[in-house]
Backbone as CSV, one residue per row, in Angstrom:
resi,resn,N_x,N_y,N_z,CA_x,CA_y,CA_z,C_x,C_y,C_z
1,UNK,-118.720,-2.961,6.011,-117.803,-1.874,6.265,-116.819,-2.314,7.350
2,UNK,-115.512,-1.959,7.580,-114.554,-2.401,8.113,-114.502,-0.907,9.210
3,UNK,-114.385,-1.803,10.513,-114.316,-1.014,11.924,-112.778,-1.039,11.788
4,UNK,-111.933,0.562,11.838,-110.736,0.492,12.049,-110.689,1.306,13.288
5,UNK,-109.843,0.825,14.482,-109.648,1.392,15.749,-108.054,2.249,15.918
6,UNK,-108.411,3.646,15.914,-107.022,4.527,16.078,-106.705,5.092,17.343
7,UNK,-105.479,4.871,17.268,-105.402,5.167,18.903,-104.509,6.544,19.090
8,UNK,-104.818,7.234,19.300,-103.966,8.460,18.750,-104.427,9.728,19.648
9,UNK,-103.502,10.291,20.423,-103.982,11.392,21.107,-103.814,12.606,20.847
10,UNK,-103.437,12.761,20.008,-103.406,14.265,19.369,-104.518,14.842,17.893
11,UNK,-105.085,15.971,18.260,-106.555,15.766,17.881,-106.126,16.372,16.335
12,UNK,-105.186,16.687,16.159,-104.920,17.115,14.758,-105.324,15.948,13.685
13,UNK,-104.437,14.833,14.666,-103.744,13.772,13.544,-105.305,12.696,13.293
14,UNK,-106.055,12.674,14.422,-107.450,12.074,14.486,-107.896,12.973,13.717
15,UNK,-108.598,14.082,13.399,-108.942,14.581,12.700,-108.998,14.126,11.430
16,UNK,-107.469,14.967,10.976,-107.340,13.901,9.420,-107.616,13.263,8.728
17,UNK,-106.475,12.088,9.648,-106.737,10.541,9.615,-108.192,10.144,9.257
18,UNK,-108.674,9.997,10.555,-110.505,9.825,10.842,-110.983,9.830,9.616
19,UNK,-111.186,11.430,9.128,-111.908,12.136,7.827,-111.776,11.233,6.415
20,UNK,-110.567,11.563,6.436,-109.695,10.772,5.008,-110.042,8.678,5.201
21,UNK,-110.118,8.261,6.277,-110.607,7.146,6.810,-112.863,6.855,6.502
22,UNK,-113.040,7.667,6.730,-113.994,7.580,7.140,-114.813,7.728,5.091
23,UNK,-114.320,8.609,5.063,-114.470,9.497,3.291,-114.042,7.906,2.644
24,UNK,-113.409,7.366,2.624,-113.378,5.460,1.837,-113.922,4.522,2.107
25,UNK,-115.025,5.079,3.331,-115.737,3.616,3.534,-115.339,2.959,4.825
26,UNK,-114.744,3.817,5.940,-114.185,2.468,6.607,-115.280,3.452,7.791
27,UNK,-115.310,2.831,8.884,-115.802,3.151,10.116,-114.976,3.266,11.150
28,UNK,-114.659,4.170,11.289,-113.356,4.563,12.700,-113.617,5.288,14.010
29,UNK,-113.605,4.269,15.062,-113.878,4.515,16.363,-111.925,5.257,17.280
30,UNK,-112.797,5.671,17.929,-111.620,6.523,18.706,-110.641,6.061,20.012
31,UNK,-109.434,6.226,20.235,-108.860,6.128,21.652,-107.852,6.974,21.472
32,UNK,-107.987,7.653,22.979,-106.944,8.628,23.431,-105.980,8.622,23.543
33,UNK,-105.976,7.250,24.248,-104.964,6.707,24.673,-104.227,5.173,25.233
34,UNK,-103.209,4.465,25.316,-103.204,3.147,25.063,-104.242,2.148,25.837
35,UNK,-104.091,2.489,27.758,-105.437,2.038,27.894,-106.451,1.987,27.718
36,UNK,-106.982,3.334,27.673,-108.671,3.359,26.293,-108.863,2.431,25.440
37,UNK,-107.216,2.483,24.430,-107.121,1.583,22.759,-107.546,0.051,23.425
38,UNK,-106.849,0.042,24.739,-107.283,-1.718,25.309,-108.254,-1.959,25.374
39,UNK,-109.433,-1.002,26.171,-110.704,-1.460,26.369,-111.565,-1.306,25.110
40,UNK,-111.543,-0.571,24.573,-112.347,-0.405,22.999,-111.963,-1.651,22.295
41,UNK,-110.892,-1.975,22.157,-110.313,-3.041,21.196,-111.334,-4.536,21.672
42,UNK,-111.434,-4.284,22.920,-112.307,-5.388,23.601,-113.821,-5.648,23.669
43,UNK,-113.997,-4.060,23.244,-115.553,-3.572,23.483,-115.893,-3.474,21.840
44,UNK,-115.277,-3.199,21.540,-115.728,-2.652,19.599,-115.221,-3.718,18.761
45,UNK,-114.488,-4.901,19.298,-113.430,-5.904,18.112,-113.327,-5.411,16.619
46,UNK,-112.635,-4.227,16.711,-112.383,-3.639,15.083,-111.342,-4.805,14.174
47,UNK,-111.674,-4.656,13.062,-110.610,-5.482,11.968,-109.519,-5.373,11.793
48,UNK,-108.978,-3.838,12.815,-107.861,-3.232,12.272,-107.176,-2.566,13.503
49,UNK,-106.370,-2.103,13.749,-105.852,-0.874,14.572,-104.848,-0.174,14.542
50,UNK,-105.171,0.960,14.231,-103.691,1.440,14.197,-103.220,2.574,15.678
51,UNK,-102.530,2.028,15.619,-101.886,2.585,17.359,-100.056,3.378,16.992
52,UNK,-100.421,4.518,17.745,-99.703,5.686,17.271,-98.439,4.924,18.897
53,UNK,-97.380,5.340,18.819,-96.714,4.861,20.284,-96.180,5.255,21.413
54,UNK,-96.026,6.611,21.139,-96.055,8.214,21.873,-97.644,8.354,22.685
55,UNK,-98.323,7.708,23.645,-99.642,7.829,24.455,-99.661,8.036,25.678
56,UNK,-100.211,8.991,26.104,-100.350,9.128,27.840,-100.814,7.531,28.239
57,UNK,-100.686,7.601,29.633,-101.420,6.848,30.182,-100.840,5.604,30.222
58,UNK,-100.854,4.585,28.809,-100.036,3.689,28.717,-99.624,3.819,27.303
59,UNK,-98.253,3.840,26.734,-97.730,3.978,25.888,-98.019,3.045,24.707
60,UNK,-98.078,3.354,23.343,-98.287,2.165,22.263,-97.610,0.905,22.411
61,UNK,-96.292,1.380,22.514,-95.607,-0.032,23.134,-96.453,-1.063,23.790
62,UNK,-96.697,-0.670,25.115,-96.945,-1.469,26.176,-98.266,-1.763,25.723
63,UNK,-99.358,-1.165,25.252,-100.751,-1.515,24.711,-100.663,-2.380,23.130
64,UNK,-99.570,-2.368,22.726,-99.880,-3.419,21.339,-99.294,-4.569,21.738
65,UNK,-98.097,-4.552,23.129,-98.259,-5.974,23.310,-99.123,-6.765,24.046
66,UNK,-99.922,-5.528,25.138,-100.863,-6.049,25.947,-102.053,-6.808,25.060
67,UNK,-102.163,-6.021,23.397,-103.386,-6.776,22.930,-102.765,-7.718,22.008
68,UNK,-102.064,-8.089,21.809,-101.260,-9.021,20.902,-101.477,-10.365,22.150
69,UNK,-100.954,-9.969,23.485,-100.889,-11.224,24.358,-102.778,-11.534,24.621
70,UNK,-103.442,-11.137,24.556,-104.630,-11.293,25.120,-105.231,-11.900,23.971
71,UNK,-105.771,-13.248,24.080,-106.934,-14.535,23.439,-108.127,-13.364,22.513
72,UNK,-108.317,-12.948,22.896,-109.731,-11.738,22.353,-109.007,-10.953,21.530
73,UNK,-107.439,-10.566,21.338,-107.571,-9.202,20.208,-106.225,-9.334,20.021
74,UNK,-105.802,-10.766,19.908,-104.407,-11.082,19.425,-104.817,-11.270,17.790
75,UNK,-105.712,-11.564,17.241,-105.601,-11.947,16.035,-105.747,-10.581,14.878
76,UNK,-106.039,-9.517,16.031,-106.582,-8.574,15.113,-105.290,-7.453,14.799
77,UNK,-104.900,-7.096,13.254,-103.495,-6.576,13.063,-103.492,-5.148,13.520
78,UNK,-102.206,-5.000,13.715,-101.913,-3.779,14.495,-100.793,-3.153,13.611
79,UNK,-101.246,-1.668,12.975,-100.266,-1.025,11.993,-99.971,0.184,12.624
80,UNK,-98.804,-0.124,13.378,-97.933,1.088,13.809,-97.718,2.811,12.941
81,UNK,-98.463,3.196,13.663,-98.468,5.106,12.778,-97.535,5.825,14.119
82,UNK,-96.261,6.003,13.523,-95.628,7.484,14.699,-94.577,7.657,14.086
83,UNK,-94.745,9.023,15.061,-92.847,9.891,14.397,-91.801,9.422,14.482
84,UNK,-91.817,7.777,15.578,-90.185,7.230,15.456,-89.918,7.280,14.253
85,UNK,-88.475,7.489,13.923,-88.006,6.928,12.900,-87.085,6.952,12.887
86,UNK,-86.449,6.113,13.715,-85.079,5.785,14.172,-85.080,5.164,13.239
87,UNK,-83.449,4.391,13.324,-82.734,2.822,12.916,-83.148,2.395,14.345
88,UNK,-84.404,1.056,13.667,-84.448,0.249,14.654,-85.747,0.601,15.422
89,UNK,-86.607,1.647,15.139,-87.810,1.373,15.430,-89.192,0.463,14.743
90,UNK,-88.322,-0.051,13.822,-89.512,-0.701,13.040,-89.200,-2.102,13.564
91,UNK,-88.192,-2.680,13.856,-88.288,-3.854,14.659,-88.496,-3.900,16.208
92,UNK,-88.641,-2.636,16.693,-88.456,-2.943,17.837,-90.414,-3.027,17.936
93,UNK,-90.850,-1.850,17.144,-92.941,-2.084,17.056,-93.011,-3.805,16.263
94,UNK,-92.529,-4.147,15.652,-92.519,-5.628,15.084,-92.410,-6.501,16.676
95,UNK,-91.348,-6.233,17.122,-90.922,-6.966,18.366,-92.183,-7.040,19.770
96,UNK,-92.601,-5.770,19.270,-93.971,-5.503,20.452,-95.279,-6.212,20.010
97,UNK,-94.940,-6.417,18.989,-96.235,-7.427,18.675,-96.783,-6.582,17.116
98,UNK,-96.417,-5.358,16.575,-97.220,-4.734,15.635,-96.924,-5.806,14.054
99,UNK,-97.839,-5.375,13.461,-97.834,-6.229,12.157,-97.449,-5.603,10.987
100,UNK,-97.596,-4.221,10.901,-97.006,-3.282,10.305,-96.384,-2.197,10.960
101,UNK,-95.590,-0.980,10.461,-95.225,-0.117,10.762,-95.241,0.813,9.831
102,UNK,-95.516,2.250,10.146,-95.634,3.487,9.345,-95.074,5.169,10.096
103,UNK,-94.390,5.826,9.256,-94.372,6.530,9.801,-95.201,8.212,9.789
104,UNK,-95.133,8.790,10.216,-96.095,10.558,10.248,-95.318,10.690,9.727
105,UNK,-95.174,12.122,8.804,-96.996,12.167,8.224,-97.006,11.257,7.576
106,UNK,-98.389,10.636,8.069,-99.204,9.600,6.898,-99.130,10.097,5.171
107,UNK,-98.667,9.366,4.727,-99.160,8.991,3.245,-100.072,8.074,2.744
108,UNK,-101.491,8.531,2.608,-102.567,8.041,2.725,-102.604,6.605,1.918
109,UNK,-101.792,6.603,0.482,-101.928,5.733,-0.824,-101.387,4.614,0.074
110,UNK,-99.931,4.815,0.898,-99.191,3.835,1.008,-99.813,3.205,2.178
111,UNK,-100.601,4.089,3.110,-101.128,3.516,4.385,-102.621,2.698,3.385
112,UNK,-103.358,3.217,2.719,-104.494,2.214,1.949,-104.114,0.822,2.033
113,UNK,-102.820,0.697,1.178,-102.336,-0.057,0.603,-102.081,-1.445,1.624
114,UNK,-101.427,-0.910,2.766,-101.045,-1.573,4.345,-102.634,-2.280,4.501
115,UNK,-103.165,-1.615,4.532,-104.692,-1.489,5.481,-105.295,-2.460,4.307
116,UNK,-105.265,-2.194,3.346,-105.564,-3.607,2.548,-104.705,-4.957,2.284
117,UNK,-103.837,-4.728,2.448,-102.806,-5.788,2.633,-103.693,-7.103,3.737
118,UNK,-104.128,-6.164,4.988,-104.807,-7.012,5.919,-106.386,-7.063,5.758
119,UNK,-107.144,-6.258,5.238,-108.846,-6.304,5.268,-109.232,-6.924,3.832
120,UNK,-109.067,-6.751,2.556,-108.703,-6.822,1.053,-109.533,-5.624,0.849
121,UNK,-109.536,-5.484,-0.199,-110.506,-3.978,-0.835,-111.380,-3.871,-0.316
122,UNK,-111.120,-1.994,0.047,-112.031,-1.722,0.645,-112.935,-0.824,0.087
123,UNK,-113.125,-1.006,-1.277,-113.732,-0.203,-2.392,-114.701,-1.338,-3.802
């Protein structure tokens, strides 16, 4: 089973997510927020993470490049989930180190699809 780590502070979108995550097989551990997402990412080494970029504490930004630069949890992909959706937020989460990008609301098929792109079937 594949450990996916979400970093997401709003309990709606964990909810969901989580449920609809959890209901396919995957195993999904929690963070509040970007420093939390750092230490879990270190403590749990999930396969996956998806980090929302709107976070108290320390922002997605600054936490997907902090784990992108760090030997321990640079290798592990990072699929950007948030409401940017500028021109120009998808390179700028590319630029921070993310490996994908997505935006709210999730569309579950197309986020699968991402999430297998990097783990292979998870069925």
């Amino acid at each position: 089973m594949s450990k996916i780590l979400y970093v997401e502070d709003n309990e709606d979108n964990v909810f969901m997510l989580a449920t609809r995550l959890r209901r396919k097989g995957f195993e999904v551990v929690i963070a509040r927020d970007g420093a939390e997402g750092i230490n879990v990412a270190h403590d749990e080494n999930p396969d996956l993470i998806l980090m929302d970029l709107s976070l108290p504490v320390l922002d997605g930004w600054e936490a997907t490049r902090r784990l992108k630069a760090s030997p321990e949890t640079q290798s592990i992909p990072i699929i950007v989930l948030t409401a940017h959706a500028m021109a120009g937020d998808r390179e700028k989460a590319v630029a921070a180190g993310a490996d994908e990008y997505d935006t709210k609301p999730v569309r579950l098929p197309g986020l699968l699809a991402k999430i297998e792109s990097f783990l292979g079937p998870y069925q």
